[in-house]
N, C-alpha and C positions, 0 to 999 in steps of 0.2 A: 628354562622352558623355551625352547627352539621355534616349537608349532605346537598349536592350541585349535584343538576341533571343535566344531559348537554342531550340535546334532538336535535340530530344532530352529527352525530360521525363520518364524514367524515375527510378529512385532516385538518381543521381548528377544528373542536370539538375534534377531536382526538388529536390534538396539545395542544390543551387548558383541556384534560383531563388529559393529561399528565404535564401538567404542575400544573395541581392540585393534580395527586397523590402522595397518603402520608401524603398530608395536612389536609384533611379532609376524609368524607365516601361519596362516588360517586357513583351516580345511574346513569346509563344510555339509552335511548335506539333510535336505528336508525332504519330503515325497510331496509338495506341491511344485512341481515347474517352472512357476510365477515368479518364485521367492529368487531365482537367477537375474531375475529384468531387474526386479526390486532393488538386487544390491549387485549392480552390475559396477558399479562408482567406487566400487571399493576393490582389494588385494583380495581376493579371498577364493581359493581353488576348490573346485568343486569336486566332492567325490560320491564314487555311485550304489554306497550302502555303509549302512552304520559300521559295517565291519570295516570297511575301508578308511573310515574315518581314525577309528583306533588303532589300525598300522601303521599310521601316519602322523599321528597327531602325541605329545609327550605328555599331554593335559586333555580330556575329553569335558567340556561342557555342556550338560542339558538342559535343553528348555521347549520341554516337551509339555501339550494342552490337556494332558490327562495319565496318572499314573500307571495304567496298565502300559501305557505308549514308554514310558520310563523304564518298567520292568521287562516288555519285550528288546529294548535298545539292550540293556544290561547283559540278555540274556543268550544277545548276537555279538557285543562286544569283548567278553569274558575269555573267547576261548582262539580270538585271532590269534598271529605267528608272533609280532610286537606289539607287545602288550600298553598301554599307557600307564604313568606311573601312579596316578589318580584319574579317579569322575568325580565332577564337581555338579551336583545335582542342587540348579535355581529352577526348575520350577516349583510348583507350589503342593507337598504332598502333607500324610501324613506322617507324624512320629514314628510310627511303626512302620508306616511302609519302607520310611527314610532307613530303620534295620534290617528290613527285608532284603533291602538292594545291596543296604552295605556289607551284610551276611556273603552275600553271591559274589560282591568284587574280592571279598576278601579271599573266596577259595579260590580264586587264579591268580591271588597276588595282587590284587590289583587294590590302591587306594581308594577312600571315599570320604567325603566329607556333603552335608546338607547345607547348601550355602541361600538359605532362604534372600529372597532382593526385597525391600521395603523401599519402597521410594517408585515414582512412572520409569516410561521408555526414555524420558527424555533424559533421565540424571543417568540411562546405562551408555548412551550414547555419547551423552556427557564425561561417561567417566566418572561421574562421580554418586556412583551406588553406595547405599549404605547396605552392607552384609549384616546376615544372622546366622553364626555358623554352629554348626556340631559336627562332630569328630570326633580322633583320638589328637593327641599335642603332635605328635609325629605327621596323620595327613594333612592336618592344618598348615605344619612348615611345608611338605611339599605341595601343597595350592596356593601357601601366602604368596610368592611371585604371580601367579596368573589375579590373583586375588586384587592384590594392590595397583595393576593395570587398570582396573576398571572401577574402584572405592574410591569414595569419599571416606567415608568409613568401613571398618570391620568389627563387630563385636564377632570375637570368641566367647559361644556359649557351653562349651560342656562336649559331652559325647554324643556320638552320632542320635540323631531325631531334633537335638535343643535347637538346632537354627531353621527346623522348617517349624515346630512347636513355636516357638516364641514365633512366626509368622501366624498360625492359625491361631492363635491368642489374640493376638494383635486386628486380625481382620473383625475377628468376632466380635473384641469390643468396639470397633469402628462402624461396625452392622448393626450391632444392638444398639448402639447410641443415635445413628441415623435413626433410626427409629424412634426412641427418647424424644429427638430432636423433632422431628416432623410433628408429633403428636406436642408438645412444645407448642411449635406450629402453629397452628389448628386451634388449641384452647387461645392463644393470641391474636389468631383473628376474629375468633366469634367474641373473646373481651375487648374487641376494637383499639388493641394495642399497636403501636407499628412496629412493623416487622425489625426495620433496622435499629431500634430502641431495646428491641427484646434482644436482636443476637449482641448488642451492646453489653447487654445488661450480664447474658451468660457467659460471654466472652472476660469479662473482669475477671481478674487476678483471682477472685472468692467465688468465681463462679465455676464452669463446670471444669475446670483445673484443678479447685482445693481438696475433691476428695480424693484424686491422686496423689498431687504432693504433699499433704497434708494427712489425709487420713491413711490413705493407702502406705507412705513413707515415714511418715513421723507417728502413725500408731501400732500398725498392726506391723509393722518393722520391727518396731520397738516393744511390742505389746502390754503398749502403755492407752487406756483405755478411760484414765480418770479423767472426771470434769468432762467441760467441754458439751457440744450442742447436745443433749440426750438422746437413746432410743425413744424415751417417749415423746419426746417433743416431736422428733421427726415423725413416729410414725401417727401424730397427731399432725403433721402437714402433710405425709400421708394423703390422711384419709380425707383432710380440705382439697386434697388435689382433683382427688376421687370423684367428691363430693360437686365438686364446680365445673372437671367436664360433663359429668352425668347433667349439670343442670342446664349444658349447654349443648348436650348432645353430642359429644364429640369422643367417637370412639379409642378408648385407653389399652391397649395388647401388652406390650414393656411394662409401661410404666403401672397397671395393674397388677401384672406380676411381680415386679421388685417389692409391692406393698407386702407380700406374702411374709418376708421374714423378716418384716419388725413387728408383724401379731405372735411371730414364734419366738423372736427373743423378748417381745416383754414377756411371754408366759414364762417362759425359764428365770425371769429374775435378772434379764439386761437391763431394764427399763431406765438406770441411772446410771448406769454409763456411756460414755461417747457414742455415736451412735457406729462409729468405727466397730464396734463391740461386735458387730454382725459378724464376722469374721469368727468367730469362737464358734458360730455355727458350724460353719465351714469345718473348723479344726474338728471338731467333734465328728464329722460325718465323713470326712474325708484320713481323719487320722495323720494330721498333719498338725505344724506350728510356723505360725506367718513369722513370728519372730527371729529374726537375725541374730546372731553373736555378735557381741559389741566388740570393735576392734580394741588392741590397747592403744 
């Protein structure tokens, strides 16, 4: 890869430009004017429409604030004279959209891979981004060079959608859990707990760590469900939880919700097992199995 276009040059493409300059010859171009003073410090030529970018560039990078802005760039870049050999699409879409785009590169030949970014501005600048990619094995090889410029890491997820999906997975349970956490909080300060005691206390190895590595990897991986803390016990702390912000006043949204399907799995007859057991819910309604094959 010779030249690498980045088409999007706000604080994420600007990060990520910078973390390519020097490495290679960078084209650029954004429709805010600013974004030139911005990254005047850097190699980076400027060009005067997205199509300009993909006659020029062997590698197109986006990092574009909203999907449609994704799907119009595609839909100008598709049909220039020299075509780019892939688009490496880091902004933040969804699965499906991630097909839709790759659908359209695909009919002018053109590569595509969803190379979702996890991690701030500073680790693209850095250079050391962690990737989430989908693909086929083919565009992956031809983006791993632009790819490896700018990681710390790379996971290869699968086919095209897996690396912005494993992104919008990821935010979600970071959102939902802010929120766990705040309301956490809140029942902590009205029990005149101190705050730094409590994130102490969650922060432990068994605390809000264990039901990932632990239940989420060593049960419902394995979907091995025996022994271990019960549905009923949990959903009997549950409803002490319940029970003690109500009596402190302190409004519960999350963590109200989550109580919902440990009243449905003890009806079904979870009640004595793990409380990982939830997960059969899941399986049943979604038609799936969390269960891994065991390697040999």
């Amino acid at each position: 890869m010779q030249t690498v276009g980045i088409i999007g040059l706000g604080n994420a493409g600007g990060a990520l430009a910078r973390g390519l300059a020097g490495k290679v010859a960078l084209v650029g171009y954004d429709t805010d004017p600013a974004r030139r003073t911005a990254l005047a410090d850097i190699a980076l030529d400027w060009a005067e429409s997205p199509a300009d970018v993909a006659n020029r560039a062997d590698a197109v990078l986006l990092s574009l604030p909203r999907p449609e802005f994704s799907r119009q760039v595609v839909a100008e870049i598709r049909d220039v004279a020299s075509k780019p050999a892939i688009v490496i699409e880091t902004s933040t879409i969804t699965p499906k959209f991630a097909r839709e785009l790759a659908a359209a590169c695909a009919e002018s030949g053109i590569g595509f891979i969803d190379a979702a970014v996890a991690g701030g501005v500073q680790s693209m600048a850095d250079a050391a981004v962690t990737f989430l990619v989908g693909g086929s094995q083919a565009d992956f090889e031809t983006a791993k060079p632009v790819l490896d410029l700018l990681a710390g890491q790379i996971h290869y997820l699968g086919p095209v959608g897996a690396g912005s999906g494993a992104k919008v997975v990821n935010n979600g349970v970071m959102h939902a859990l802010m929120v766990v956490l705040i309301e956490a909080g809140a029942m902590a300060k009205k029990l005149e707990i101190p705050m730094d005691k409590m994130v102490e206390i969650l922060g432990r190895p068994d605390g809000v760590m264990r039901p990932l590595q632990h239940r989420m990897r060593d049960r419902m991986m394995k979907g091995d469900y025996a022994g271990g803390m019960s549905v009923g016990n949990a959903r009997k702390d549950s409803m002490l939880a319940l029970e003690t912000a109500q009596d402190y006043g302190v409004p519960l949204f999350a963590t109200a919700a989550a109580h919902t399907p440990y009243e449905i799995a003890a009806q079904q007859g979870l009640a004595e097992l793990d409380y990982a057991a939830l997960a059969k819910l899941w399986e049943e309604w979604c038609d799936l199995d969390f269960a891994e094959p065991q390697r040999q």
